[in-house]
Backbone bond lengths (Angstrom), bond angles and torsions (degrees), N, CA, C in turn:
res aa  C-N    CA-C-N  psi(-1)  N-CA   C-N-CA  omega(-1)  CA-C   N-CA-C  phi
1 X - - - 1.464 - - 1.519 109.46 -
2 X 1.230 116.92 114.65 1.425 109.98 170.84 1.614 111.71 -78.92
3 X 1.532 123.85 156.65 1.276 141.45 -141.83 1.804 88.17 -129.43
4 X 1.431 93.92 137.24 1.546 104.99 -178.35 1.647 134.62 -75.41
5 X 1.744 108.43 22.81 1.203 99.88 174.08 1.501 127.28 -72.46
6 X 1.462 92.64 138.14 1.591 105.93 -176.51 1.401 98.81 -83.24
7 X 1.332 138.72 146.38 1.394 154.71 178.62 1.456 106.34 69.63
8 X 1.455 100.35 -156.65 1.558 118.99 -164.50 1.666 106.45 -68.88
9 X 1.486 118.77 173.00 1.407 119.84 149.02 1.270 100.07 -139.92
10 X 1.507 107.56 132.56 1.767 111.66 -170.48 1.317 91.11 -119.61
11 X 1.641 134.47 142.39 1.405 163.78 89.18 1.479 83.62 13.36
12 X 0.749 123.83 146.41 1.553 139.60 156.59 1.772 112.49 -121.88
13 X 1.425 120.18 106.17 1.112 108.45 -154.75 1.571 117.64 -134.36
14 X 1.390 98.16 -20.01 1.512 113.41 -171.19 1.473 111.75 -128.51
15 X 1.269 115.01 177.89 1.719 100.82 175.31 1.555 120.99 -78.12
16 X 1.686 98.30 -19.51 1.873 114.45 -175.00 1.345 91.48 -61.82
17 X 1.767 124.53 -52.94 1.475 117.69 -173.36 1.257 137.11 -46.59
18 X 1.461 93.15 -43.71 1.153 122.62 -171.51 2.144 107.05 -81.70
19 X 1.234 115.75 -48.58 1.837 109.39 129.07 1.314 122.19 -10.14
20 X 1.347 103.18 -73.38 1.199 99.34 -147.81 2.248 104.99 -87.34
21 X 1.637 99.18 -26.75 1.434 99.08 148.86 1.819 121.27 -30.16
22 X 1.472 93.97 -86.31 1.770 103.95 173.66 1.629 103.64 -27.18
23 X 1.428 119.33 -65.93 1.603 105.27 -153.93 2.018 92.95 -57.59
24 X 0.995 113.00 -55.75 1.753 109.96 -172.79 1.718 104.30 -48.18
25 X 1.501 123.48 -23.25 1.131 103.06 -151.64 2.189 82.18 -85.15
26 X 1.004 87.36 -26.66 1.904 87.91 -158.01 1.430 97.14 -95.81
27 X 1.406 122.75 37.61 1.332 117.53 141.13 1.551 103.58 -127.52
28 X 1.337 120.23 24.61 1.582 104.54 177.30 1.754 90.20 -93.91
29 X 1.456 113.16 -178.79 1.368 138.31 148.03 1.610 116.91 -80.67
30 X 1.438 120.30 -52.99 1.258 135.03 177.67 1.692 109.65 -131.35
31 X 1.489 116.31 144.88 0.892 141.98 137.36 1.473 154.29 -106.71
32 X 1.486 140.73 131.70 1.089 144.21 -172.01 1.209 135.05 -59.93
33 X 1.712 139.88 72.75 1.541 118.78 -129.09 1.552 102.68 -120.65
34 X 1.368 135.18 140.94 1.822 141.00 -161.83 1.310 95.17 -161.15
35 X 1.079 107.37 140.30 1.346 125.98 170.52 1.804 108.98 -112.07
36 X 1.583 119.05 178.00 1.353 114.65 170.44 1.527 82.07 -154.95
37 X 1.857 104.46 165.60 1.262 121.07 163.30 1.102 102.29 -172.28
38 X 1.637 103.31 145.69 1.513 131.88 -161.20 1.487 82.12 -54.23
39 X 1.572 117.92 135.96 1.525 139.35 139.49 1.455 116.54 -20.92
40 X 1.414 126.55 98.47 1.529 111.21 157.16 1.591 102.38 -88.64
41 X 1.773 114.10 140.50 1.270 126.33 169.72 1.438 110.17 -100.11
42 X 1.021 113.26 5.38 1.906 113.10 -178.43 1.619 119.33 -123.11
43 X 1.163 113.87 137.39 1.668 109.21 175.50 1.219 96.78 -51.65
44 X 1.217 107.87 145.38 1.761 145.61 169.27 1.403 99.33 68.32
45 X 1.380 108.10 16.71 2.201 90.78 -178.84 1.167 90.04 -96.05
46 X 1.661 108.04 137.40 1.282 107.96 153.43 1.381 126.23 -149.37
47 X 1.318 163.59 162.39 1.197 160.03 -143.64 1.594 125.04 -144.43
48 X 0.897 127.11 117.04 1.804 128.32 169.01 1.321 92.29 -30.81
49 X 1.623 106.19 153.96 0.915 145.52 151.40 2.006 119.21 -32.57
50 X 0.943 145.69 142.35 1.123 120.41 -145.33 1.703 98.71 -156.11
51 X 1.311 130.56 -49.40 1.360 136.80 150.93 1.514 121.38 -112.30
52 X 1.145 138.45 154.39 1.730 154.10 153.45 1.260 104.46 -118.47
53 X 1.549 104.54 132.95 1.249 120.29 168.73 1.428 102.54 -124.68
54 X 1.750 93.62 141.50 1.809 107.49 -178.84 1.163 84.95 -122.34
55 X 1.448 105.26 151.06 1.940 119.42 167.62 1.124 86.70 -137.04
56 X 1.178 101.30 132.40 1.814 137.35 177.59 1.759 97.92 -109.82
57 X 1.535 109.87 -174.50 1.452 104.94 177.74 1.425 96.56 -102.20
58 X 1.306 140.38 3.23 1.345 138.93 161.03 1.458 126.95 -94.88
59 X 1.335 108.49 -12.49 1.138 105.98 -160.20 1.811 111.65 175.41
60 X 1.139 100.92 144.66 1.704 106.59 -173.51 2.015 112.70 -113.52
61 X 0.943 107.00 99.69 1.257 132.91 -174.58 1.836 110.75 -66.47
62 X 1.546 101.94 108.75 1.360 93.47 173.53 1.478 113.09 -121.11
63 X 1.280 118.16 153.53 1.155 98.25 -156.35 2.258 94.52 -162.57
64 X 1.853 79.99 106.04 1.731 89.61 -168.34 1.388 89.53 -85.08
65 X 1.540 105.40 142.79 1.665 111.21 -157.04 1.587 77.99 -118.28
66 X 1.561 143.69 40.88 1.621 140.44 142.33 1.116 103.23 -87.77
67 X 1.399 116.50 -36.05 1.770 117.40 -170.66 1.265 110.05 -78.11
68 X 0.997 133.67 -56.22 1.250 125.76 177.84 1.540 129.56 -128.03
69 X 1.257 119.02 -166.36 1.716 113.82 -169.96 1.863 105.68 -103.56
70 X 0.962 145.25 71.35 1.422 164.25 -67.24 2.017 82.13 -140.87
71 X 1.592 90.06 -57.67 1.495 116.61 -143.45 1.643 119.09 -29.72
72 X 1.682 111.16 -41.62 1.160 124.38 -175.04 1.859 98.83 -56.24
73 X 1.158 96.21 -86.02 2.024 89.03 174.10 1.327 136.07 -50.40
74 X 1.510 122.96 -20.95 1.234 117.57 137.00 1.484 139.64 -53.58
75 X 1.549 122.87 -37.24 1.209 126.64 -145.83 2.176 79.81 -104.83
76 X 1.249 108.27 -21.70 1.611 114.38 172.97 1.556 97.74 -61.98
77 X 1.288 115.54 -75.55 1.923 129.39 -160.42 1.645 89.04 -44.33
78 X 1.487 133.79 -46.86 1.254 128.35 -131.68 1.142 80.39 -88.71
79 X 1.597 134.39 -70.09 1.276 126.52 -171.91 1.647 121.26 -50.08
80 X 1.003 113.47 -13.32 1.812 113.86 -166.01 1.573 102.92 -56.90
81 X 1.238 102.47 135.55 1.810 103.95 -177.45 1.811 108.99 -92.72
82 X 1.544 103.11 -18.57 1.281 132.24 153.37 1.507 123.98 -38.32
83 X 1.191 111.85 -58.89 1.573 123.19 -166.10 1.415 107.49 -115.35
84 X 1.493 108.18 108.55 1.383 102.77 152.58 1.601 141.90 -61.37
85 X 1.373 116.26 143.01 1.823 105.87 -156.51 1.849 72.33 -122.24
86 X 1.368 110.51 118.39 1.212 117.53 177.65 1.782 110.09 -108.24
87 X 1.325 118.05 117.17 1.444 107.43 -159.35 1.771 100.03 -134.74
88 X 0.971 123.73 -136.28 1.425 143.91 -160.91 1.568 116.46 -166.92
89 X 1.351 139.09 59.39 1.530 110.62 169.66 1.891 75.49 121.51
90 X 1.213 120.75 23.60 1.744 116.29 -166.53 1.457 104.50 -67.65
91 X 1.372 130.45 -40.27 1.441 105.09 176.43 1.191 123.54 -71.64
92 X 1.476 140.63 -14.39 1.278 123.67 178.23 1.672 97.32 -93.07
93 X 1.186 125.85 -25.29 1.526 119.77 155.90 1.654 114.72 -40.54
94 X 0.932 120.04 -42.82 1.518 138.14 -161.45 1.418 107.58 -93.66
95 X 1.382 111.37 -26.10 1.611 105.39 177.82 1.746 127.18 -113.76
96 X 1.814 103.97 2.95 1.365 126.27 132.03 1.052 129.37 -67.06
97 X 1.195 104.12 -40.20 1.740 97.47 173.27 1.686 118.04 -76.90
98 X 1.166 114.89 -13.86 1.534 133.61 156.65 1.435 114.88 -59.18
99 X 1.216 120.69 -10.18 1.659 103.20 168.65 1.287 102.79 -116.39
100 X 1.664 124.75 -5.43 1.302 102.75 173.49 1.690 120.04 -99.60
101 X 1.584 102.78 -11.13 1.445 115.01 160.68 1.487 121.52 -155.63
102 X 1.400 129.30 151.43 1.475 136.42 -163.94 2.286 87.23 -60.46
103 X 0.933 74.02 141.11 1.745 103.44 -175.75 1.587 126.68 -132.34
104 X 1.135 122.57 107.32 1.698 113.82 -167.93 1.631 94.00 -138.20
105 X 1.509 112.16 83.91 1.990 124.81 -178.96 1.072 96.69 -64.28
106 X 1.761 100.42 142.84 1.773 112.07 148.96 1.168 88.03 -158.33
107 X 1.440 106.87 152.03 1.191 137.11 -179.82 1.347 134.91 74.38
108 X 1.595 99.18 36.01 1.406 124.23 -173.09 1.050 137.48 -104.96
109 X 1.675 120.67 104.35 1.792 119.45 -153.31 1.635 92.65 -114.98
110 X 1.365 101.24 132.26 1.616 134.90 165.90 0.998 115.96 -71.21
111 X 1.529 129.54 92.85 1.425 129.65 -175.52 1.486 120.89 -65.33
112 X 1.342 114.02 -32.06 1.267 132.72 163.61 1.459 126.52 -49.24
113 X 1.594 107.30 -54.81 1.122 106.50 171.83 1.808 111.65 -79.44
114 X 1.207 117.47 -36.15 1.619 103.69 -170.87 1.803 94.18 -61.52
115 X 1.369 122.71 -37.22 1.534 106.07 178.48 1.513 126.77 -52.88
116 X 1.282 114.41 -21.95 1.726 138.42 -143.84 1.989 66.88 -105.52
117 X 1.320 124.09 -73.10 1.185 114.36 -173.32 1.660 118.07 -41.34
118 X 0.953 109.49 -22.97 1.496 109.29 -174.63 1.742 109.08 -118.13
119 X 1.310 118.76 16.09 1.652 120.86 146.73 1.688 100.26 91.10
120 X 1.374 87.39 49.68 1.527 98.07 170.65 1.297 90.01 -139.02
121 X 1.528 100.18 124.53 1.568 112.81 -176.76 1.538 121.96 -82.87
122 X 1.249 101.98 -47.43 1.727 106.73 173.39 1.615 109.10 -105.98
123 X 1.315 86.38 112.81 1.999 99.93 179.03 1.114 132.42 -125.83
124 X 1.653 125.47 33.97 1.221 122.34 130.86 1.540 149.41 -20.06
125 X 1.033 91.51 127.55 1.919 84.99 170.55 1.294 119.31 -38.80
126 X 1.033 147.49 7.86 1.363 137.80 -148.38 1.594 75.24 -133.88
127 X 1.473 99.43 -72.02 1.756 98.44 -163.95 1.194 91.01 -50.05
128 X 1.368 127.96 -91.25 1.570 138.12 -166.32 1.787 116.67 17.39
129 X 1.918 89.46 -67.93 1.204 103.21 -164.55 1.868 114.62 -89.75
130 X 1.385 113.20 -11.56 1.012 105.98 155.35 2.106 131.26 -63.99
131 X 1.679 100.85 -36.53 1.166 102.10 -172.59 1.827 108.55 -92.60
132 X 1.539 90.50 -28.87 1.798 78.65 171.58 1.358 118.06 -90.38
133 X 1.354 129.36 -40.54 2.003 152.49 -178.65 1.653 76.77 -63.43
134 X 1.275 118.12 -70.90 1.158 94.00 -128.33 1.891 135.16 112.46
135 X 1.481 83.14 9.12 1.894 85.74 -154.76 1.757 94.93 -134.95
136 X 1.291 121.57 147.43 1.670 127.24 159.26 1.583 115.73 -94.82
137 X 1.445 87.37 136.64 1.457 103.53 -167.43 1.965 87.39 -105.85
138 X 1.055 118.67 127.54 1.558 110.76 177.13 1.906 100.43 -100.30
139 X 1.313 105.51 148.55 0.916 108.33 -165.40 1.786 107.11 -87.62
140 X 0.919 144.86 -80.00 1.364 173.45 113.53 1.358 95.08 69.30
141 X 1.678 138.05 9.95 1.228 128.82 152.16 1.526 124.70 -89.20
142 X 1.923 100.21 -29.69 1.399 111.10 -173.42 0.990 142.01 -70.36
143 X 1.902 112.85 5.86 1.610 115.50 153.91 1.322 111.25 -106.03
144 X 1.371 121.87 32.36 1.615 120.17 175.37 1.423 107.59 -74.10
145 X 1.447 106.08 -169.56 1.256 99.21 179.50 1.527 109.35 -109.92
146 X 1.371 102.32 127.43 1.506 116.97 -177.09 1.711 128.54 -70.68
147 X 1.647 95.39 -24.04 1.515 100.34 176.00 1.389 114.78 -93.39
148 X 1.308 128.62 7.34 1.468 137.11 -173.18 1.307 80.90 -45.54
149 X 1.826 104.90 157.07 1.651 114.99 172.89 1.653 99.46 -77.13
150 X 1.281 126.08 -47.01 1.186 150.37 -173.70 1.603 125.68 -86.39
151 X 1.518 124.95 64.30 1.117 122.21 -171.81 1.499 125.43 -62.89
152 X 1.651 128.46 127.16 1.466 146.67 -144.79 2.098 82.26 -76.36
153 X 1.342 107.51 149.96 1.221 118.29 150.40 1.443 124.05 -35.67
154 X 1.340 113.38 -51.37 1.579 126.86 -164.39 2.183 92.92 -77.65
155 X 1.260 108.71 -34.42 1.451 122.39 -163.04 2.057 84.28 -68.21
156 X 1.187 88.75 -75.11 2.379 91.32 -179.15 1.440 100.15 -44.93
157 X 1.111 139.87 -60.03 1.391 119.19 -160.79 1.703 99.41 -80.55
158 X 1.035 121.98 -62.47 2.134 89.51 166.57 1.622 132.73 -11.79
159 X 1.584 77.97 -69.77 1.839 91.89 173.90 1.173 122.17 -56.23
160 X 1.198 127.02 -55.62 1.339 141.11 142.97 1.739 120.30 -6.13
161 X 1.430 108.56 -76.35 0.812 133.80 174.85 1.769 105.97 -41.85
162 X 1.447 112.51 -85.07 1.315 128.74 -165.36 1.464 95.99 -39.23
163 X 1.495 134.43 -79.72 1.488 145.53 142.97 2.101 98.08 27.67
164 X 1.632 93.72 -93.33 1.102 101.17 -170.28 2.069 122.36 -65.71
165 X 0.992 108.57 -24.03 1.602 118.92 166.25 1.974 102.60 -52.49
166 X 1.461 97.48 -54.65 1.436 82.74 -176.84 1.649 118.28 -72.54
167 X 1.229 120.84 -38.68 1.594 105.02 160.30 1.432 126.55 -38.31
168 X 1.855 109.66 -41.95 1.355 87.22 -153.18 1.892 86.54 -96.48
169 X 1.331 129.74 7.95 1.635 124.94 167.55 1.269 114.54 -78.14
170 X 1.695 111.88 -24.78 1.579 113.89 162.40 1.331 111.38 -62.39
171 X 1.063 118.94 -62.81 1.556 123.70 -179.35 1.915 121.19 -67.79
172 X 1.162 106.64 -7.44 1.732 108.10 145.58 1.508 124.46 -95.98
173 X 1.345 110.88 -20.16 1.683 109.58 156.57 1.116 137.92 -66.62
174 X 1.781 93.42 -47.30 1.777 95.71 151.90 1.509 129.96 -43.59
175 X 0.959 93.77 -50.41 1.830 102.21 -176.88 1.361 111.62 -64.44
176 X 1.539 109.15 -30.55 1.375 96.08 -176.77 1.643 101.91 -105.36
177 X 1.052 111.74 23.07 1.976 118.68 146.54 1.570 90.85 77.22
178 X 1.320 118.01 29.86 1.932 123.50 169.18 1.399 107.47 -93.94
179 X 1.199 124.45 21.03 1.424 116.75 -157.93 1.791 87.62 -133.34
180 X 0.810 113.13 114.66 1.743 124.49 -168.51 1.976 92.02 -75.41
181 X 1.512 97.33 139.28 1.537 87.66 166.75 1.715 133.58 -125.83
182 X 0.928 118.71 -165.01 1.418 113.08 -176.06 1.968 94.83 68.93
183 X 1.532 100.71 -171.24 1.803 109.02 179.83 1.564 100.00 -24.15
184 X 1.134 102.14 -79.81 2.255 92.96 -161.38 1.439 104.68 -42.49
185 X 1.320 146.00 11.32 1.434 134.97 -168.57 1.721 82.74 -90.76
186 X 1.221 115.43 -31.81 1.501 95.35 -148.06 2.094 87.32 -104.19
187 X 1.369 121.19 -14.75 1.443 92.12 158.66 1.238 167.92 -22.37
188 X 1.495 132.74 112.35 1.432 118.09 -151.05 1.242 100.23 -71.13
């Protein structure tokens, strides 16, 4: 099944990429923001953070944080009071990514919860984008392993995927006037 991202999906791999990430990220208004991490199957195992995905309106930014040192343009996008980071589940996204680098969010709306605010009980990405998109998100990539050096085809278009669903569920909430404005827009 091919997966409905609109534009590019870039590897994030070098520092030029990762450049050239930042300039796309700081001319959007909103962005699409997901994290992944390797599956622990055992009580008390647990693992860093392992990929971030940004969706821009050009392009969906992945970016395996083993390969390289990410942090400076991440820990920039997250703080921007500028750019909304529109996610799913964003503070515990936000407070994993806090042990693998200093982190200080703004402008961060919980798609989950503004749905839950408006009497939608289950608000996952999955649900989300089926009842607002319109679209199935299949699950069966999201206990893979996230730190592979070498991420699987099926592994990028998930990531990919999840990334860009939350941009475009921000931008059907907006429209449908669920998206609170002024200061609370940018609430975690």
């Amino acid at each position: 099944m091919t997966l409905p991202v609109e534009g590019d999906v870039r590897l994030v791999a070098t520092r030029e990429d990762a450049e050239r990430a930042a300039a796309d990220f700081a001319a959007e208004h909103v962005v699409g923001f997901d994290t992944e991490t390797r599956p622990a199957f055992r009580v008390g195992q647990s693992y860093p953070t392992a990929l971030v995905q940004v969706a821009s309106a050009r392009a969906v930014y992945l970016f395996q944080l083993a390969r390289a040192d990410f942090s400076a343009v991440l820990r920039d996008l997250l703080a921007s009071p500028a750019t909304v980071k529109a996610g799913v589940g964003l503070a515990e996204d936000v407070r994993q990514l806090g042990k693998v680098f200093e982190v200080a969010p703004a402008a961060l709306v919980d798609l989950g919860a503004l749905a839950r605010a408006h009497g939608v009980e289950r608000s996952g990405v999955r649900t989300l984008a089926a009842l607002f998109l319109g679209i199935r998100i299949p699950k069966g990539t999201k206990t893979s392993n996230w730190a592979a050096r070498t991420l699987s085809p099926q592994q990028i278009a998930y990531a990919a995927t999840d990334a860009w669903a939350c941009r475009e569920l921000y931008l059907r909430f907006a429209a449908m006037r669920l998206v609170p404005t002024g200061a609370d827009a940018a609430a975690g």
